[in-house]
C-alpha positions, 0 to 999 in steps of 0.5 A: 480332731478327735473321735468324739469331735467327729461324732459329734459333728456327724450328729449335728450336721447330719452328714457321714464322714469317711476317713482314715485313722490310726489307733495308735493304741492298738497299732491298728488303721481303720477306714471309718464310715460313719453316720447318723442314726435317727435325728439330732436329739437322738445322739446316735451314730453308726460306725463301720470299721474296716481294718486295712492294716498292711497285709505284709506285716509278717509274723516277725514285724508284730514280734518287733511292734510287741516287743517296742510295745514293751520297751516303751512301757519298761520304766515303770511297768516291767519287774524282774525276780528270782525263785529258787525252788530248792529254798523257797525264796524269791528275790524281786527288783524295786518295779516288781516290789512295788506292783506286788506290794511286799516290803523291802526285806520280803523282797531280798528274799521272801517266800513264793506265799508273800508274793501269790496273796498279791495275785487275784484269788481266782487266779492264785491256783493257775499260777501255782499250777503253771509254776509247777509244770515249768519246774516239772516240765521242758515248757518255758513259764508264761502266764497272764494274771490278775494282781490287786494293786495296793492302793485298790484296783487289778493290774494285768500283768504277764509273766516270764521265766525260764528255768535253769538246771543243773548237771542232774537236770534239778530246778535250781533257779527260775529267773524272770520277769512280770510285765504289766499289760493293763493298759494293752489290755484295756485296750483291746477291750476298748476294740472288743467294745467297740466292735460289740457296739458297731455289731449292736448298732447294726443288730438293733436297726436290724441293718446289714452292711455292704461295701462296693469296691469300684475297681473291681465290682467287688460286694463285700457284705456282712452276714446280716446282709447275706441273710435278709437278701438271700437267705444264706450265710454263704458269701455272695457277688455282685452279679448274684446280688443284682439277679436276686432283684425283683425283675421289676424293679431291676431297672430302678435299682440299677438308675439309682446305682448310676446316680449315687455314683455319678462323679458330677452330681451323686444323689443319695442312694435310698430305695425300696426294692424287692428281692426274691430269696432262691426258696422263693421267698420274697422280702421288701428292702430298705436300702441306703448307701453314699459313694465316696470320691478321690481328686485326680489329675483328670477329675473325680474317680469313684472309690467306694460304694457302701451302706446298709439295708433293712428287712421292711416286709413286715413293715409294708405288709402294715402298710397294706394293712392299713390300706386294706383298712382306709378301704374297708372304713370306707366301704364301711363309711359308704354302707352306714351313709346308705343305711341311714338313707334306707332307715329314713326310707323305711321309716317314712314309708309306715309313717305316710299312711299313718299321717293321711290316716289321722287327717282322714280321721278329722275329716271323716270322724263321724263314719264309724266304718271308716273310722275302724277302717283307718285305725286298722291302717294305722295299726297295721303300719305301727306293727311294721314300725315295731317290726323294724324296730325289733330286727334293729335291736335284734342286730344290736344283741347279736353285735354284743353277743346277747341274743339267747334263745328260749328252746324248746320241743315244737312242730316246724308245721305250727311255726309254717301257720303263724309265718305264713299269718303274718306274710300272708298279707304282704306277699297279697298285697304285691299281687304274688302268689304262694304255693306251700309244701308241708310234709304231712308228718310231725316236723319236730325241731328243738327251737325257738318257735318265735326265732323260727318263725321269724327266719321263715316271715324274713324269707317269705318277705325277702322273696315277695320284695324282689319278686314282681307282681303276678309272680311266684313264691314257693314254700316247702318244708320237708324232712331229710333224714335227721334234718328238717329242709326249709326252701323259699323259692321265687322267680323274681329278679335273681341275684349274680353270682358276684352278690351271692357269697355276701348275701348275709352279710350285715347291711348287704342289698341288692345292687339292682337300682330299680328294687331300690324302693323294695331294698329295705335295711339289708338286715332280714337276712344277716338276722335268718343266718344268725338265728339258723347258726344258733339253732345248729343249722345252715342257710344257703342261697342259690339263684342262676343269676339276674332275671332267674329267681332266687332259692333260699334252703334252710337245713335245722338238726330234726328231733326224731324223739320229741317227748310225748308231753311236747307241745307247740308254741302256736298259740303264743306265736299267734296271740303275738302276731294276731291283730290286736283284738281290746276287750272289755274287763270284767270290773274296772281296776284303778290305774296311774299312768306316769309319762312326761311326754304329755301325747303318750299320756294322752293316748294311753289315758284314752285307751285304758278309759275306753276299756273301762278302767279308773285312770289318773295320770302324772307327768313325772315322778315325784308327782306320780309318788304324791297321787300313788299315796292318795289314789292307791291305785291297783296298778301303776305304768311308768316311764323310766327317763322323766324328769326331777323323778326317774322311774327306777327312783319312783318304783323303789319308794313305792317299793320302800312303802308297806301300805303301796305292797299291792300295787303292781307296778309295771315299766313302760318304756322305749328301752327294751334290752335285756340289761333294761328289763334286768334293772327294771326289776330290781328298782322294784317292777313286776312287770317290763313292757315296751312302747308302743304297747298293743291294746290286745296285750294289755287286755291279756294283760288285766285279765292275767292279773284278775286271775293270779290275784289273791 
């Protein structure tokens, strides 16, 4: 059978073969292993190749086996000639004649020129060279060169001579002969070859070969092998092999041994194990071997053990990986469940009063007091909706990079006053009481005021949640060298140490099922750490765990020179965060409202009559266009997703248009990111505003326009 029969049958049945075979070209026997790579479609095999040629050949024995070699190749391969140096002639047989392709005159007597342009150019200088020194020289003539056959084509050929002197030592005839060893010479490239693709085999899986010899408990390894199991290039036994096993997994390795090599019933040998390198190191490894048998008189008998193994570190390190990953998805998957569940919760809690206090509204609607009493309720209970909204958006820019802060020169005591305005309410309402500690002096920061006020309304908030009722809240806010100190500090439920180091994390919650109901999205205090990083500062969180309060200590770069023209922004923080106060307009302005929900509409119709102004309403855009050019209204709120007209498509018509110039068009619409207002502007608005809008900011609104109003 030949090479390719059996390479092929290893690649379709799957099965590694052993054998013996001699290369008869090389004069060589080879025991060969064999065996499949990947699976059938992929046609590949892995072929070890060891060579057990009788050590006792002796040197004598392969001058003998070289010189049969030669014999046998004589016929037609072997040319004899004759140079003498004193003339320059070269006298050649009918075999060296036709392999240098000169004529039968050249070749009776020819110049040493007729023969050397037969030879290859890149070879022509060292037969020359070699030549010369035999002449020259006491050293016989032997060379291996190319020829450039006539009909195309190099030979490899070797080259013999002696030379013979006369009585004064003279050159006078150098006899010899050229013998062409292409094929001896193919073939030994053939091996070279074919150890190079065993080598790349083995390199391009990454895979070391090793051999057991039974008898003598003999590991023979190649030097990948001694470089993924020990990290050395030296060689290695048995006995320090197996020690170099993971203890662990000793035990495994050695019962998987004993089945392979059972003369009974052998199981294939595949096993992961780990080794640990004597640097310390520790390397995961693949391993698979097969045992191959003799018959004997009394059964079976093991002669061989051998395979090959695979560094896969990196592999079961992705393994873990991606089960870090599963894991992590399905923390993940549990805390998104658990925030959808808070979201509604919190949803639900605002949208309670506001329910009962629009059925009190019909039941009771002729009690003015009462009336004003449930619209505040209402009020109150939308601003927590709009609230959390915001800290919604706010985590969706952070997520995307988008939050910027608008920084500025302003007193940490002016932003205090508005925090505690707005968490004053919450915090009494729990029936908890605020103590407050404000240095005396200027506490400058160059910052956000409204950012800074929020951090400030999260912890005071974070803190009245888990504090009970009757319980205490602490606010301090100092200077400490070049920084400004902020501590919240309660003695509510606490938190242990294990919660402590995730307390910022987004969607983190309390893990106390009780404050179930006060948990809320777990997002206040990723959002105080963020905008705290922005302002350049740090945020720590400490309690001495369950049942002894918590202290939360905010640390912001103080600006010891703020410019003398500085100036607070606690009126702009207050008129966000004050109630809602409708004024009447001095003069009433013409209004068009577009909205294709028909309650916004609605109410919003309502409210802008009540404060004294001309409305007519439309509930898309193509119906808003018609009564814009008839109405020629001063000012025009429109939605952006409405049907057969959008608003983006209404503004840039009305903008398209001379005779609607003056109107001031104003987008009022639940989309309320930056890229939202961005592409409000350029469709042609004014002016971008998000729903739900207050009253109070309308009415700022109107009298804003009267005032820059030509």
């Amino acid at each position: 059978q030949s090479w390719h029969d059996t390479y092929g049958q290893i690649v379709a049945t799957g099965q590694s073969m052993r054998f013996v075979k001699e290369a008869r070209g090389l004069g060589r026997w080879f025991d060969v292993y064999a065996f499949r790579l990947g699976e059938p479609e992929d046609g590949k095999v892995a072929v070890l190749f060891t060579d057990v040629t009788e050590r006792r050949r002796s040197a004598e024995e392969l001058k003998q086996a070289r010189s049969r070699l030669v014999s046998t190749l004589s016929a037609a391969e072997i040319g004899t000639w004759e140079f003498d140096p004193i003339h320059d002639v070269v006298q050649a047989d009918e075999n060296l004649r036709k392999m240098f392709g000169v004529s039968r005159e050249e070749a009776q007597g020819g110049a040493l020129a007729v023969y050397t342009r037969a030879i290859h150019p890149d070879d022509v200088g060292q037969v020359e060279s070699a030549i010369k020194a035999a002449l020259e020289g006491d050293e016989d003539y032997e060379i291996n060169y190319r020829l450039l056959s006539p009909g195309g084509g190099v030979r490899h050929v070797v080259a013999r001579g002696r030379v013979e002197r006369d009585a004064d030592g003279l050159a006078v005839r150098l006899p010899g002969v050229v013998i062409d060893v292409t094929a001896e010479r193919l073939a030994e490239e053939q091996l070279q070859a074919s150890e190079i693709r065993r080598r790349l085999a083995l390199d391009a899986a990454e895979l070391g070969a090793w051999n057991i010899d039974p008898q003598t408990n003999t590991l023979t390894t190649d030097l990948r092998f001694r470089q993924i199991f020990s990290d050395t290039t030296a060689p290695i036994s048995y006995t320090q092999a197996f020690e170099l096993v993971h203890p662990d997994d000793r035990e495994r390795v050695r019962q998987a041994i004993a089945a392979a090599t059972d003369p009974q019933n052998p199981q294939p040998y595949s096993i992961e194990y780990r080794v640990v390198h004597p640097s310390g190191a520790m390397r995961w490894i693949f391993a698979q071997g097969r045992s191959h048998f003799e018959a004997t008189p009394v059964g079976r008998k093991l002669v061989s053990f051998d395979g090959t193994i695979v560094d896969i570190t990196e592999r079961k390190k992705a393994e873990q990986d991606l089960q870090q990953l599963a894991a992590n998805l399905a923390e993940t998957d549990r805390r998104k469940d658990e925030f959808l569940a808070t979201l509604a919760h919190e949803l639900r809690n605002p949208l309670a009063p506001i329910k009962t206090a629009a059925q009190l509204m019909q039941l009771e609607g002729d009690e003015p007091e009462k009336l004003r009493e449930l619209s505040l309720v209402i009020d109150r209970q939308v601003k927590q909706m709009v609230r959390l909204i915001d800290d919604l958006l706010d985590i969706s820019r952070i997520s995307r990079g988008k939050i910027k802060l608008q920084s500025h020169p302003c007193d940490l005591r002016d932003v205090v006053s508005v925090a505690l305005e707005a968490a004053q309410p919450f915090i009494a309402s729990s029936g908890q009481t605020l103590q407050v500690d404000v240095d005396g002096q200027p506490l400058w920061v160059n910052g956000d005021a409204a950012r800074l006020a929020q951090i400030m309304i999260n912890l005071l908030n974070n803190a009245a949640k888990y504090t009970p009722p009757a319980g205490k809240i602490w606010l301090s806010v100092v200077p400490d060298g070049d920084q400004v100190v902020l501590k919240v500090r309660d003695d509510g439920i606490g938190l242990p140490q294990s919660q402590l180091s995730n307390i910022f994390a987004m969607f983190e919650q309390v893990d106390v099922s009780k404050e179930r109901g006060q948990s809320g999205l777990g997002i206040g205090l990723a959002l105080v750490k963020t905008f705290v990083e922005l302002h350049g500062g740090s945020v720590e969180a400490h309690s001495d765990g369950l049942g002894c309060g918590c202290e939360f200590r905010v640390r912001l770069p103080r600006l010891l020179d703020p410019p003398p023209s500085s100036l607070s922004d606690k009126h702009s923080l207050e008129s966000s965060t004050s109630e809602s106060k409708v004024h009447p307009d001095r003069g009433p302005l013409k209004i068009l409202v577009v909205e294709d929900t028909r309650m916004i509409r609605y109410t919003l119709v309502r409210l802008l009559k009540v404060m004294g102004h001309e409305v007519m309403e439309a509930r898309d855009g193509r119906e808003g266009l018609d009564i814009a050019l008839s109405f020629r209204p001063d000012v025009l709120f429109s939605d952006i997703s409405m049907p057969h007209m959008n608003g983006h498509e209404l503004a840039s018509k009305i903008r398209g248009m001379e005779s609607m110039r003056a109107v001031r068009l104003v987008a009022l619409t639940g989309f309320g990111q930056e890229a939202d207002r961005q592409l409000a502007f350029q469709s042609g608005f004014d002016h971008h505003l998000v729903k739900p809008v207050d009253a109070g900011v309308l009415a700022q609104f109107f009298e804003d326009l009267r005032r820059t109003a030509p």
